[in-house]
C-alpha positions as CSV (number, residue, x, y, z in Angstrom):
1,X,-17.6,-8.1,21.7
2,X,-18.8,-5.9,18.5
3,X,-16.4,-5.0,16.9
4,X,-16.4,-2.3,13.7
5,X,-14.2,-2.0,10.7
6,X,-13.5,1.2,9.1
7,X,-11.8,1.6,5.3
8,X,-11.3,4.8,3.3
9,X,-13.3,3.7,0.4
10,X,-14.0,0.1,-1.4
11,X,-14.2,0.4,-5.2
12,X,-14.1,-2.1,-7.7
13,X,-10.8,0.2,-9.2
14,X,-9.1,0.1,-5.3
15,X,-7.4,-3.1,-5.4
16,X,-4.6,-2.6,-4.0
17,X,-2.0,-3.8,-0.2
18,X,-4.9,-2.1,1.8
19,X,-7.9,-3.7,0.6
20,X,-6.1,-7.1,0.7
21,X,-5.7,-6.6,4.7
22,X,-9.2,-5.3,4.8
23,X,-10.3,-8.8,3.9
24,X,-7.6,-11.2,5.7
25,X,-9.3,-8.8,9.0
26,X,-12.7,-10.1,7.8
27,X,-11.5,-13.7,7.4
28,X,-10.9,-13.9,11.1
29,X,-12.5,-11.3,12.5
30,X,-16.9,-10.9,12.8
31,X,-17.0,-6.9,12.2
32,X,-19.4,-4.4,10.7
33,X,-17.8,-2.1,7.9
34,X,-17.7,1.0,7.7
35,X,-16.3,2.7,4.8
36,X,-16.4,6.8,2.8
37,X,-17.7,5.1,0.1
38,X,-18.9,1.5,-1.1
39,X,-19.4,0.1,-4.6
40,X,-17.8,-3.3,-4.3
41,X,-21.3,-4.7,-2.2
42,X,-22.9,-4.4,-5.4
43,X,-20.5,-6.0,-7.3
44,X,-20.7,-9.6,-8.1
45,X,-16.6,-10.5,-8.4
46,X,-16.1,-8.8,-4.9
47,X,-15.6,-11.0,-1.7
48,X,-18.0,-8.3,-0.2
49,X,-21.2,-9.0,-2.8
50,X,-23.9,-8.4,-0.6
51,X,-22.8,-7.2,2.1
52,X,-24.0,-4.4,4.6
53,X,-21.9,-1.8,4.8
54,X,-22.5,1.4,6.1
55,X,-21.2,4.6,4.2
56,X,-21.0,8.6,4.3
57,X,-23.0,11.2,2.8
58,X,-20.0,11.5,-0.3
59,X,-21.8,8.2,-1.7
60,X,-23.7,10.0,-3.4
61,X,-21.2,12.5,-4.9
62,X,-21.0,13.0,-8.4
63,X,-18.0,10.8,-10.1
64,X,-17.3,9.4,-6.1
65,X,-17.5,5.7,-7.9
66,X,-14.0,6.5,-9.4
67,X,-12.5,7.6,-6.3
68,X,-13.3,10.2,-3.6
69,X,-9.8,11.8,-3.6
70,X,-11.5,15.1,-5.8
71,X,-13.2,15.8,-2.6
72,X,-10.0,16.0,-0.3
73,X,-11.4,18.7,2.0
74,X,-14.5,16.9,2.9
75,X,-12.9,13.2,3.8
76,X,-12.0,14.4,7.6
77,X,-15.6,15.6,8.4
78,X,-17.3,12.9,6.3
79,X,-15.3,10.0,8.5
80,X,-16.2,11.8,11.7
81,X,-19.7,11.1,10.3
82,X,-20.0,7.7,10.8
83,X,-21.6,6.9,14.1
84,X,-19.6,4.1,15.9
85,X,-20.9,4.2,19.5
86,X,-22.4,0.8,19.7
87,X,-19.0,-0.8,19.5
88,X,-16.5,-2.2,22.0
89,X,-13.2,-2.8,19.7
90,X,-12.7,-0.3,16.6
91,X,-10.5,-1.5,13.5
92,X,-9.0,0.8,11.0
93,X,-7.4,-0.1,7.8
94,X,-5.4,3.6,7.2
95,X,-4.1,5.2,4.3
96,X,-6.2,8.8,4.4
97,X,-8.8,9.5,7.2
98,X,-10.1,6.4,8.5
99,X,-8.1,6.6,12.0
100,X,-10.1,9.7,12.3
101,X,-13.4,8.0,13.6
102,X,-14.6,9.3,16.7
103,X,-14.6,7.1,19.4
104,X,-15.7,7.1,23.1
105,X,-13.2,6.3,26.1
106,X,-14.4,3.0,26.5
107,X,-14.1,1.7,23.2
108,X,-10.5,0.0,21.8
109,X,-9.3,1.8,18.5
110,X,-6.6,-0.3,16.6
111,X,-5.2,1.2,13.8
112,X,-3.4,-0.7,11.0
113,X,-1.7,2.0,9.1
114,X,-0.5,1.3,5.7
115,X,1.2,5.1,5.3
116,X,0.7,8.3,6.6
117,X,-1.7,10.4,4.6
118,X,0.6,10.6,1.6
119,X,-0.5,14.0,-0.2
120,X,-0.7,15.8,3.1
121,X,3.4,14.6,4.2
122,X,6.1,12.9,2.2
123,X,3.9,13.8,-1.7
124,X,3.2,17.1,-0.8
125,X,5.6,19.0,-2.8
126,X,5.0,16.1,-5.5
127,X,1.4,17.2,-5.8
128,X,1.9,20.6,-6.0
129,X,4.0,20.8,-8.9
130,X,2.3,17.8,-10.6
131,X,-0.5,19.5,-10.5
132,X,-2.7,22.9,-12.0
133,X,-4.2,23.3,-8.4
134,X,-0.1,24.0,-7.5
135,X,0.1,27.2,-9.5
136,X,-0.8,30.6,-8.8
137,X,-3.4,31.7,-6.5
138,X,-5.4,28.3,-6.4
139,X,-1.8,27.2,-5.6
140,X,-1.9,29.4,-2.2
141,X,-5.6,27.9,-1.2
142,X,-3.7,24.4,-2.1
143,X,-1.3,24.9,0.3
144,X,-3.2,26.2,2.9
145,X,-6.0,22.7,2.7
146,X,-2.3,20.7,3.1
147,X,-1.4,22.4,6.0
148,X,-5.0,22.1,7.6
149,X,-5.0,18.2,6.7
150,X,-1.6,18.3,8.3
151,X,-3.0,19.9,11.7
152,X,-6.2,17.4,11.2
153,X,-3.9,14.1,10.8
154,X,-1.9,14.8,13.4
155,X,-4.8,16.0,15.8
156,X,-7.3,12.1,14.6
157,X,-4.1,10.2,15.3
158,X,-4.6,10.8,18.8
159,X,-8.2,8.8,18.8
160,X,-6.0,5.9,17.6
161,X,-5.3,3.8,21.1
162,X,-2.5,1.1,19.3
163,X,-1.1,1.2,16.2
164,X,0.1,-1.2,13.2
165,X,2.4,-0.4,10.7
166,X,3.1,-2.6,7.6
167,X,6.7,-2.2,7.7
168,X,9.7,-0.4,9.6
169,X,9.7,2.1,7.2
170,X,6.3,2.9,7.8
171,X,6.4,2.6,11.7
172,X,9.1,5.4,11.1
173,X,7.0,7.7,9.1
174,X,4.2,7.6,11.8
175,X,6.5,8.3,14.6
176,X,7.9,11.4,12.5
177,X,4.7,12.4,11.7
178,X,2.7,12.0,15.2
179,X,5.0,10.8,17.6
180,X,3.4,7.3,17.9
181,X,5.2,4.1,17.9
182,X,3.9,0.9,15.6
183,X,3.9,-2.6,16.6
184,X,5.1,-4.2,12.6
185,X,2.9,-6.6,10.9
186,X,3.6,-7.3,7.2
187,X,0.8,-7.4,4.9
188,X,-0.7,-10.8,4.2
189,X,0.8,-12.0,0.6
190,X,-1.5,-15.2,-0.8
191,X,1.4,-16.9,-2.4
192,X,-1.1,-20.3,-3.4
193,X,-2.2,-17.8,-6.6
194,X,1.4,-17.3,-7.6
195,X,2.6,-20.5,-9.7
196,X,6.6,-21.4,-8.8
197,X,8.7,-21.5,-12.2
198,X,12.4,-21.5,-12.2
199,X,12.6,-21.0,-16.0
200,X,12.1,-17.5,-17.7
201,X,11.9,-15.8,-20.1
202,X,13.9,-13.3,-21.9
203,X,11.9,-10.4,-21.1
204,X,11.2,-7.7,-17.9
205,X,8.0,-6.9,-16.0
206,X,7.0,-3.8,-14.5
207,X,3.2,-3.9,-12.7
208,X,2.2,-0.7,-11.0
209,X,-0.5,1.8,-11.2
210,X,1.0,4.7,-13.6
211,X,0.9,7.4,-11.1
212,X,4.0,9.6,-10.6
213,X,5.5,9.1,-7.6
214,X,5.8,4.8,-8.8
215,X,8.4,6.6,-11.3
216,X,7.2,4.4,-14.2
217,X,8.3,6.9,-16.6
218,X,12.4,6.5,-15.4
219,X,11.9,2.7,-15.8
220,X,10.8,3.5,-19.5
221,X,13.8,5.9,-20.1
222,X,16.3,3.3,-18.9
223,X,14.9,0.8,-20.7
224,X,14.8,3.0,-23.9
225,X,18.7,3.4,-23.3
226,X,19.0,-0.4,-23.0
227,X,17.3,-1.6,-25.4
228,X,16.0,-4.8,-23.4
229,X,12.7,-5.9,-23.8
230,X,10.7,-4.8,-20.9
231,X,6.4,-5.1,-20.8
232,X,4.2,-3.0,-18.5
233,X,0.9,-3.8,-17.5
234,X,-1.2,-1.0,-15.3
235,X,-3.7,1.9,-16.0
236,X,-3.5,5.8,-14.4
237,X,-3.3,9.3,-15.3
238,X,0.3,8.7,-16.4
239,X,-0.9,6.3,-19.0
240,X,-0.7,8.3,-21.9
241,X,2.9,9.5,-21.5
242,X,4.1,6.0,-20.6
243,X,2.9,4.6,-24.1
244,X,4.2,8.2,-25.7
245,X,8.4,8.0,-23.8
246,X,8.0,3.9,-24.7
247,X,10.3,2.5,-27.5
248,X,9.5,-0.3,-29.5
249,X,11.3,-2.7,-27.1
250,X,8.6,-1.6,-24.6
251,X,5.0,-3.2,-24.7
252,X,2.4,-0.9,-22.8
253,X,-0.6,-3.4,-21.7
254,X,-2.6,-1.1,-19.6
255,X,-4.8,-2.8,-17.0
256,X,-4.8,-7.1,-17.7
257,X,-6.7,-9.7,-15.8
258,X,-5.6,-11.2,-12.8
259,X,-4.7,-14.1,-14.7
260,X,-2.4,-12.4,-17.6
261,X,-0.8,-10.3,-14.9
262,X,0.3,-13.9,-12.9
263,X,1.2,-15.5,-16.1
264,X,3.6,-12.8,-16.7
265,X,5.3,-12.8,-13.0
266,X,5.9,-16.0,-13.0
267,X,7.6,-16.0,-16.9
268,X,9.7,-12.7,-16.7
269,X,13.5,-12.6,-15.9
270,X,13.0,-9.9,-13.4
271,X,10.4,-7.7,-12.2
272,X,11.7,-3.8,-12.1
273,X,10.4,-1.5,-9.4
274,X,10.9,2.4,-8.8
275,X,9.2,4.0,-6.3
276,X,9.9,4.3,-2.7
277,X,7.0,1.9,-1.3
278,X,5.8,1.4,2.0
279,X,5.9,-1.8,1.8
280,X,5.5,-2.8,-1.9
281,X,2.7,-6.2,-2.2
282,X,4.1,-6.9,-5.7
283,X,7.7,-7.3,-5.3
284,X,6.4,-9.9,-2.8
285,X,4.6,-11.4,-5.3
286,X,6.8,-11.7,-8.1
287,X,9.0,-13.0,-5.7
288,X,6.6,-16.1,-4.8
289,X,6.9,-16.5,-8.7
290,X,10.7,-16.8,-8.2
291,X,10.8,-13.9,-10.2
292,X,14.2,-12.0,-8.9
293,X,13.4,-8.5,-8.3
294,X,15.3,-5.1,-9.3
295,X,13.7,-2.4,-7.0
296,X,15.3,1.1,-5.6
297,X,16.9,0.9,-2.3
298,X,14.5,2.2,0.1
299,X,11.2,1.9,2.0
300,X,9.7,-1.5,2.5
301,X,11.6,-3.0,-0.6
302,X,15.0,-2.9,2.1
303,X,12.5,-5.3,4.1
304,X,11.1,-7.6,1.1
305,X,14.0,-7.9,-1.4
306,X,17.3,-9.6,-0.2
307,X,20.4,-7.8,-2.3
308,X,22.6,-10.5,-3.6
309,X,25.7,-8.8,-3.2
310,X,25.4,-8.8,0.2
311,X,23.5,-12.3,0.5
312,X,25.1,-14.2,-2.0
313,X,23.9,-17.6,-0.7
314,X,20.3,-16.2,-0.4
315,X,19.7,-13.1,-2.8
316,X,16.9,-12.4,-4.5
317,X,17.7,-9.5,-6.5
318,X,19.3,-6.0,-6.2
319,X,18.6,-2.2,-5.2
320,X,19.9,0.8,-7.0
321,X,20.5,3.4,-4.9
322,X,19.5,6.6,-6.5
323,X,16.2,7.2,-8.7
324,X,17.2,8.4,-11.6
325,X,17.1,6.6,-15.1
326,X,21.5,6.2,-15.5
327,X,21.6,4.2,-12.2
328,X,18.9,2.2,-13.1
329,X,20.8,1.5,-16.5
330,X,23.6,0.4,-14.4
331,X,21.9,-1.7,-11.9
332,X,20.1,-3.8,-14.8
333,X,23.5,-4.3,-16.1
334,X,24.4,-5.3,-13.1
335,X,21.6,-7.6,-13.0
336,X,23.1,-9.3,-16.4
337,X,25.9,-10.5,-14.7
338,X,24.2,-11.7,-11.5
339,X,21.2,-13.5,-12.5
340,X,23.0,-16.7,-12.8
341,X,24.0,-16.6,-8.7
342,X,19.9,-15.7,-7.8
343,X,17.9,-19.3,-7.2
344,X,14.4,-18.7,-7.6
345,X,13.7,-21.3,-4.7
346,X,15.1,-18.3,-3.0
347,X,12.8,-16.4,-4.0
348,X,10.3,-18.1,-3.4
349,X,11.3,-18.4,0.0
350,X,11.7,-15.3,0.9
351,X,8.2,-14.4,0.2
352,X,7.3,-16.9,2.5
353,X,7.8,-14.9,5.3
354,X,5.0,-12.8,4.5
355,X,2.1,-15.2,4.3
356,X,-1.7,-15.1,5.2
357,X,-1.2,-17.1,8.2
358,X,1.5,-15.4,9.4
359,X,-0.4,-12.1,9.3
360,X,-3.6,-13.8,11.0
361,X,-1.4,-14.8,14.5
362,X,-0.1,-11.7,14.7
363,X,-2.7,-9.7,14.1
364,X,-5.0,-11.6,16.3
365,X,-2.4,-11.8,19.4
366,X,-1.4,-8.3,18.9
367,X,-5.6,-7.7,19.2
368,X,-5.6,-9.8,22.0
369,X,-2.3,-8.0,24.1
370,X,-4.3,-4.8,23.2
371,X,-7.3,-5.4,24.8
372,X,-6.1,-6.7,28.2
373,X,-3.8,-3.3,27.9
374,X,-6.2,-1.3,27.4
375,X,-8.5,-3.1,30.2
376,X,-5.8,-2.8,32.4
377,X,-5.1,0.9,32.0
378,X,-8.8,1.7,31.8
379,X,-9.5,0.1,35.2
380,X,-10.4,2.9,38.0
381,X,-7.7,2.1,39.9
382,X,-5.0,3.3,37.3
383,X,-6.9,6.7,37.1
384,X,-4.7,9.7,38.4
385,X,-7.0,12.6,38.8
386,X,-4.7,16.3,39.2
């Protein structure tokens, strides 16, 4: 069978849970690819060098290299641009638009969806007030492209034949937003780059991309309040007020090799975590350091991190409940106290459970059970014609 591979957009910058799926699927699985945009087949460091890979006529947009998101209104017909007819089974990797491929009835669409189409559902609200385009009249014509996406998401979910989500949390939000249900299939975590080391250091770790909805700012203002020494490595628009709100207890690092950034997870006492992920990679990984982890209680984290108040023979770090800067305070307080009960072995086994070759047998048999499904119900036989 041919089978296609469609991705929002594959930049050098676009490093993130998605694009680590992207290539596990490619590991196992002989696809063309299909994406918005491409600059990582032209660059040397990227598993894709060389590749073919077909793209969309925003390519060749002005600034699209650093990310395609300017041109919101133009993803849903630019996807339904690229021309997938010669295909038997169709992949998505989801975050935006790229369930929104048009497909034929006999063609299999699989879709693993890492979150509904965030801006247009849970960071609407978010964007608007974060933003100049939220104000005034540009803030009415705002509104009204949100509520359009909206219509359009819901309306390209239903070219989507199965879906994947890459935690509960998310299989939740798709079903509240499209009425679907998810088969759950963790991301794939390569835990071989992560070296295991019980000791630490007497230091924090935060490692996000300083956007606002990963809260980085309220881990700053706790950690102000603390005192504690606390480093944070990652670049963003919220860069510049991060390294403006941080104390001298607080090193800013901006963006670090791959290297530095694993050299720190696997030396810091604990690695802190605010937003409300879908499923959250890094607290994986900092847990395959056995690095305990201090994350807010919600989203994926609930499905990664073990509490050890409530798993005190297994815990592998703890939840605060509410995020705001005072509960954070109180949780890493918390955290002084219970550090001693947290093994990192613990830790480290916990993120075991969300490993490459775990992800490959269930993707693959989930593929599998699809197609014979969707064989099955595509048969004549199974036809009802009113």
């Amino acid at each position: 069978m041919k089978y296609a591979l469609v991705h929002e957009w594959l930049t050098p910058k676009a490093t993130g849970g998605s694009e680590l799926v992207v290539e596990e699927i490619l590991r196992h699985v002989k696809a063309d690819v299909y994406a918005l945009i491409d600059f990582e087949s032209t660059n040397p460091q990227s598993y894709l060098y060389g590749r073919s890979i077909e793209t969309t006529f925003l390519q060749h947009f002005p600034g699209a290299r650093n990310g395609v998101q300017k041109y919101l209104p133009l993803l849903p017909i630019a996807i339904e641009q690229l021309d997938l007819r010669d295909y038997e089974v169709i992949l998505s990797s989801s975050h935006a638009v790229a369930k929104g491929v048009l497909t034929n009835p006999h063609q299999l669409h699989v879709c693993y969806c890492h979150t509904p189409m965030r801006y247009a559902w849970d960071l609407t609200f978010d964007y608007l007030n974060n933003s100049r385009a939220g104000r005034g009249i540009p803030g009415i014509l705002t509104r009204y492209l949100l509520h359009r996406l909206r219509q359009w998401d819901v309306i390209s979910a239903n070219r989507v034949d199965y879906f994947i989500a890459n935690s509960h949390h998310t299989a939740r939000r798709i079903w509240r937003c499209y009425r679907r249900e998810a088969k759950v299939i963790y991301p794939p975590v390569n835990l071989e780059r992560f070296v295991f080391t019980p000791a630490k250091e007497d230091f924090y770790l935060c490692v996000s991309r300083l956007v606002s909805y990963k809260k980085i700012s309220l881990i700053v203002r706790a950690f102000n309040q603390l005192g504690y020494p606390l480093v944070i490595i990652g670049d963003g628009p919220d860069l510049p007020l991060i390294r403006q709100l941080a104390q001298s207890n607080i090193q800013v690092l901006g963006t670090q090799p791959d290297q530095v950034v694993e050299q720190y997870m696997t030396k810091a006492k604990a690695f802190v975590y605010a937003a409300c992920e879908d499923f959250g990679i890094a607290l994986v990984e900092a847990q395959a350091c056995g690095t305990p982890v201090i994350a807010y209680g919600g989203g994926g984290a609930l499905e990664t991190v073990l509490d050890i108040r409530q798993h005190p023979e297994k815990g592998t770090g703890l939840f605060f409940s509410a995020q705001t800067s005072e509960n954070l305070v109180k949780t890493v307080e918390t955290f002084q106290e219970f550090q001693h009960l947290i093994r990192s072995d613990s830790c480290r086994q916990q993120a075991a459970k969300f490993t490459p070759k775990i992800f490959e047998t269930s993707y693959l048999t989930f593929l599998e059970d699809c197609w014979q499904d969707f064989q099955q119900k595509s048969s004549a036989k199974n036809f009802r014609f009113l």
